[in-house]
C-alpha positions in Angstrom: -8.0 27.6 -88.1 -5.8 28.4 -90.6 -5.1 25.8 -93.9 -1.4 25.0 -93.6 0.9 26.9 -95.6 4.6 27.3 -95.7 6.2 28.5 -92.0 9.4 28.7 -90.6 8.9 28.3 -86.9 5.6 26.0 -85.5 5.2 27.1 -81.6 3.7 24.0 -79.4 1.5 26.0 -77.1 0.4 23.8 -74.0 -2.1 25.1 -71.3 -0.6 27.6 -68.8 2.8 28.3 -71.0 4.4 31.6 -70.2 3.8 34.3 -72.4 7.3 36.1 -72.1 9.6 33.3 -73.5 7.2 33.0 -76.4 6.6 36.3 -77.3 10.5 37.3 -77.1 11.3 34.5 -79.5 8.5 36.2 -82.2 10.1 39.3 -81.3 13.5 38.2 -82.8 11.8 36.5 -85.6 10.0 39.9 -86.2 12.6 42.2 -86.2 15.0 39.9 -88.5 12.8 40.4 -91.0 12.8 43.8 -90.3 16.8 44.4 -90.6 16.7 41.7 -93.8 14.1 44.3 -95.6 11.7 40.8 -96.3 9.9 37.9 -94.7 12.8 35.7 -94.1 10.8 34.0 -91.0 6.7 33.1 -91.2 5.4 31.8 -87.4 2.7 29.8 -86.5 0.9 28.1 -83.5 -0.2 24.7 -82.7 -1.9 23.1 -80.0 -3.2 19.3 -79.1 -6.7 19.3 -80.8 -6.3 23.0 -82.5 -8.2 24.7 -79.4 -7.1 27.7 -78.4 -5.0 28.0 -74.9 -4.7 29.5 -72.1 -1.4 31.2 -71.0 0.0 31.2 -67.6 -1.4 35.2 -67.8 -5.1 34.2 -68.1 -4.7 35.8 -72.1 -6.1 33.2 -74.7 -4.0 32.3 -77.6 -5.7 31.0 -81.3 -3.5 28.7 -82.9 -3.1 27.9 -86.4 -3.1 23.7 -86.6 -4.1 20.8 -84.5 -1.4 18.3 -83.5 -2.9 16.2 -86.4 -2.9 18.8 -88.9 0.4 19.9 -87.9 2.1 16.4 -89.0 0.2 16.3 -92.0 1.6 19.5 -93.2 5.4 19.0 -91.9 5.3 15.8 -94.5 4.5 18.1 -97.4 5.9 21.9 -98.9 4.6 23.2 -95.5 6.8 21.6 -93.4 8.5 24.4 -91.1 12.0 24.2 -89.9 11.3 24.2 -86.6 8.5 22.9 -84.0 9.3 24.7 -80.2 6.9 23.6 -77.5 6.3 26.2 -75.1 5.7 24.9 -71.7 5.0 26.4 -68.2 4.2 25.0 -64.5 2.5 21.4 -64.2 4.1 20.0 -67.2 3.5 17.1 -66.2 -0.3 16.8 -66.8 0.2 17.8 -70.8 2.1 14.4 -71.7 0.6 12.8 -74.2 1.7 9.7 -76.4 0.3 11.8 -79.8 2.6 14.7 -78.8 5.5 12.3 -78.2 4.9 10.4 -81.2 4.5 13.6 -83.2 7.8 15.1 -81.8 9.8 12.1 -82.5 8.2 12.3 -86.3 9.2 15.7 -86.7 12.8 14.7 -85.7 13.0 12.0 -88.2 12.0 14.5 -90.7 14.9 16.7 -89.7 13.2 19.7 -88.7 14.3 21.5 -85.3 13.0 20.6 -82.2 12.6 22.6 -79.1 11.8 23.8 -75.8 10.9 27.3 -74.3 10.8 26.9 -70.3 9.6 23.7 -69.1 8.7 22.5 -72.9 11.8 20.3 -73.1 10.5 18.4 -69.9 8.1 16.8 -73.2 11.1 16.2 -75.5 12.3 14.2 -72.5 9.2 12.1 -72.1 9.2 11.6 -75.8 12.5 9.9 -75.1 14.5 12.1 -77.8 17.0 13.9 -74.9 18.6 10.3 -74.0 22.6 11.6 -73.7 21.9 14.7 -74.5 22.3 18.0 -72.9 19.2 20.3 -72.4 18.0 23.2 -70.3 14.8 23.5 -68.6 13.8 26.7 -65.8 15.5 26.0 -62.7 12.4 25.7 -60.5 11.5 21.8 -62.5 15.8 21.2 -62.8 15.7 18.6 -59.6 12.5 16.7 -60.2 13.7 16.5 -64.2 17.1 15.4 -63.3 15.2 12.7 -61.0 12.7 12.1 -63.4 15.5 11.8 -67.0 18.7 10.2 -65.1 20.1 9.9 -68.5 19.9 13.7 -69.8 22.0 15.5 -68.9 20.0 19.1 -67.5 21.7 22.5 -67.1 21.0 25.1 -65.3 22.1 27.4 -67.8 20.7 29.8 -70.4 20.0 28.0 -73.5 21.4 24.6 -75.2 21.0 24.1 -79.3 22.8 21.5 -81.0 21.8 19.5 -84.5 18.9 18.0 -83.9 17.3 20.2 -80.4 17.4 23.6 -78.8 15.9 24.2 -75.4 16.4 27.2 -72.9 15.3 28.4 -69.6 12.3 30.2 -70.7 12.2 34.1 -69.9 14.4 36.3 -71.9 16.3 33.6 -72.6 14.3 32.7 -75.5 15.8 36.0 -76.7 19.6 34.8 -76.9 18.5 31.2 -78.3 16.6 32.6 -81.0 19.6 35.3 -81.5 21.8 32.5 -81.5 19.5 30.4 -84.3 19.3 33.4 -86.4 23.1 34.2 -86.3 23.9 30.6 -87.7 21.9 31.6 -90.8 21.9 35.6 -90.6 26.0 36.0 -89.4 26.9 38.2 -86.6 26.0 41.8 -88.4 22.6 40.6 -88.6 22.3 39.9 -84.7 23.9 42.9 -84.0 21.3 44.8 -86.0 18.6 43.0 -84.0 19.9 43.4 -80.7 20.2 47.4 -81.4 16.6 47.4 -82.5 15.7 45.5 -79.1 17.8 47.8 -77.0 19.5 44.7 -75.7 23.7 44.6 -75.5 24.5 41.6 -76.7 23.1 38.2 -76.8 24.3 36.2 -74.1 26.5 33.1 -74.1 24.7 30.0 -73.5 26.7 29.0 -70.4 25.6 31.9 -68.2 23.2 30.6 -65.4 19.9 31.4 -65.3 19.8 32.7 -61.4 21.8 35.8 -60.8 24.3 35.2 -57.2 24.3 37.9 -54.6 28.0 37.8 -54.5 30.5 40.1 -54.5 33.6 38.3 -56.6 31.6 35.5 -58.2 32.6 35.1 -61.7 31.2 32.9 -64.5 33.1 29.7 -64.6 35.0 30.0 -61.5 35.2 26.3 -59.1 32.1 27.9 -57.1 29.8 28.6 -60.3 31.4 24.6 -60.4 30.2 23.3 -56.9 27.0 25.4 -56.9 26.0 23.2 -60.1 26.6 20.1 -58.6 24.2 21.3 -55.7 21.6 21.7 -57.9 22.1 18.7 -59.7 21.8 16.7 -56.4 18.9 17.9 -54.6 17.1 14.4 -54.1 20.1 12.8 -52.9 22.6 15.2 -51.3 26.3 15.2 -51.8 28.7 15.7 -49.0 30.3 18.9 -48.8 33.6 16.8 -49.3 32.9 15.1 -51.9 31.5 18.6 -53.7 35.2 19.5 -52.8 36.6 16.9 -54.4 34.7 17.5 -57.6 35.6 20.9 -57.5 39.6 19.9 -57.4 40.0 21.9 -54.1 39.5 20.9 -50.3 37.2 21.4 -48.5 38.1 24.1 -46.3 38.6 26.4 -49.5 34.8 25.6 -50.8 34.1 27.2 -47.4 35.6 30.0 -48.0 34.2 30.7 -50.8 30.6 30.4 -49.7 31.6 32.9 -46.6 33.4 35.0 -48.8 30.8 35.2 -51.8 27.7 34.2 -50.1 28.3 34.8 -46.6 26.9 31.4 -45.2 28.9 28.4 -45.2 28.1 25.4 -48.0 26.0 23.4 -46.2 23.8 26.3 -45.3 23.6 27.1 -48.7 22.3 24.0 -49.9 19.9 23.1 -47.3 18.4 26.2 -48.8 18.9 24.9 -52.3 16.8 22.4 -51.3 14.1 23.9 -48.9 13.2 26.2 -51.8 12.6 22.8 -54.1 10.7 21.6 -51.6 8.2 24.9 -51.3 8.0 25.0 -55.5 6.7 21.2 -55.4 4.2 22.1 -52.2 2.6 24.7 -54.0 3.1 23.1 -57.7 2.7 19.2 -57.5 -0.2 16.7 -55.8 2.8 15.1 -54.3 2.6 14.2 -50.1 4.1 16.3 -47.3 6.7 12.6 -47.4 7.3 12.5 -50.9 8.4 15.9 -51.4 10.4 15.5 -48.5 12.4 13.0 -49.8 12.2 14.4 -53.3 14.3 17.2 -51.7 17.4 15.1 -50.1 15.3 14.3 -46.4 15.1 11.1 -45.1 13.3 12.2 -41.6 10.4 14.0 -42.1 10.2 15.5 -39.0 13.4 17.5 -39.4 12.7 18.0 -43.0 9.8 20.5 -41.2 11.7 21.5 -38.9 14.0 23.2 -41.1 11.3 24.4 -43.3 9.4 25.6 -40.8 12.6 28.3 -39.2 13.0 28.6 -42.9 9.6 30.0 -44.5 8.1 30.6 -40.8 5.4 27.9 -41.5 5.0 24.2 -41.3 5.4 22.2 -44.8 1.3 21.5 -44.1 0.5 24.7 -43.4 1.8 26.0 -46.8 -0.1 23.5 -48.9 -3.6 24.1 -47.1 -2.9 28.3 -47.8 -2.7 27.6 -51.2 
């Protein structure tokens, strides 16, 4: 390992992280200093005990510091401006009270905290997302809005405000880091970047992360609206009136949205919201056939694989001994 010396970015790397998120963030790093003509940004990586880790791709990553050595250098000239954990699937299993402890000591010293994928699902354990908004990837959004009732999760691109940034993970990280980089580059500088990445533009933090197969939709429209709150109720379903209601319409217009954009009416559309929660956690969690069934808004597990079983064309059972 590396002695500590002065970086801009430290990136948290936890076992099975995905390599995209984390290697488009170095990539806009990279080429600002490229456009700037010197080494404006300096990166380094980090993991629990220094080891070196495994990415969700098999490829193993050295790292620069141990957790340990890591807040020893952020209390001195070393001290980087940001520390981004990079997370993947089973985030769960990487909580740790030094990593908490640690996270919550690099906010008291002001540096930036934040998440790539799953990572802020930590920066919620470490209790430093109370009242706050956040993003994580959509396949954890229901079991974190479960598991953090007071953060409040989107299931949009990327979130950054003083103190935390967090974003869905994938390219993603590209238009957070973009958007980090404008607030101390300005907008010529991004522009630069993106031209040199072949990308149009960076993308506005409130775009959602899944793309709708619909013909009209349009980004902030009342169905973007009841589609969110959806998403945000998996465990404990709302009814399709009461969506209405949220939306400001009745509900005989939500329903014709959903025919009209997504050719199935409401209901349809979020018992399949909520079928496809239920398959991530069978083949990503150690929770029961029951559990997940509730964890997905069904109180009668029996129907709950009935419904998965015309869904998927396989029992709820079936799909966790296959894996």
């Amino acid at each position: 390992m590396d002695s500590p010396e002065f970086c801009t970015h430290v990136f948290f790397l936890t076992p099975d992280y995905p390599m995209v998120p984390l290697t488009s963030a170095i990539e806009v790093l990279a080429t600002a200093n490229r456009i700037l003509g010197r080494q404006e940004y300096h990166w380094k990586f980090a993991s629990l005990y220094g080891e070196p880790v495994e990415a969700a791709n098999k490829i193993d990553s050295s790292v620069h510091y141990s957790l340990s050595e890591l807040r020893t250098a952020a209390m001195t000239t070393a001290r980087p401006k940001a520390v981004i954990v990079c997370a993947g699937e089973f985030v769960e299993r990487y909580e740790n009270p030094s990593l908490f402890a640690g996270l919550r000591e690099f906010s008291r010293q002001g540096i930036l905290v934040g998440g790539l994928s799953t990572g802020a699902h930590l920066l919620a354990a470490a209790k430093l997302l109370e009242n706050r908004s956040c993003v994580v990837h959509w396949e954890i959004l229901p079991q974190f809005s479960e598991r953090f009732p007071n953060v409040r999760v989107k299931s949009e691109l990327y979130e950054i405000d003083d103190k935390f940034c967090t974003c869905a993970g994938g390219l993603a990280a590209i238009d957070m880091m973009l958007t980090l980089v404008e607030q101390e580059q300005g907008a010529d500088a991004v522009k630069d970047i993106c031209d040199i990445l072949t990308t149009d533009r960076m993308r506005e933090p409130t775009q959602r992360q899944r793309l709708l197969k619909i013909r009209s939709y349009v980004p902030g429209t009342r169905i973007e609206h009841a589609i969110k709150l959806m998403e945000a109720n998996i465990s404990d379903p709302l009814p399709i009136d009461e969506i209405a209601q949220l939306s400001g319409v009745t509900r005989r217009q939500v329903e014709r949205w959903f025919q009209r954009d997504l050719d199935c009416p409401p209901a349809k559309h979020y018992l399949d919201l909520r079928l496809q929660h239920a398959y991530h956690l069978l083949n990503n969690s150690r929770k029961s056939v029951t559990e997940i069934a509730m964890a997905a808004g069904f109180s009668n597990t029996a129907y709950f694989s009935l419904a998965f079983k015309k869904k998927f064309g396989t029992s709820p059972r079936s799909t966790r001994l296959s894996k």
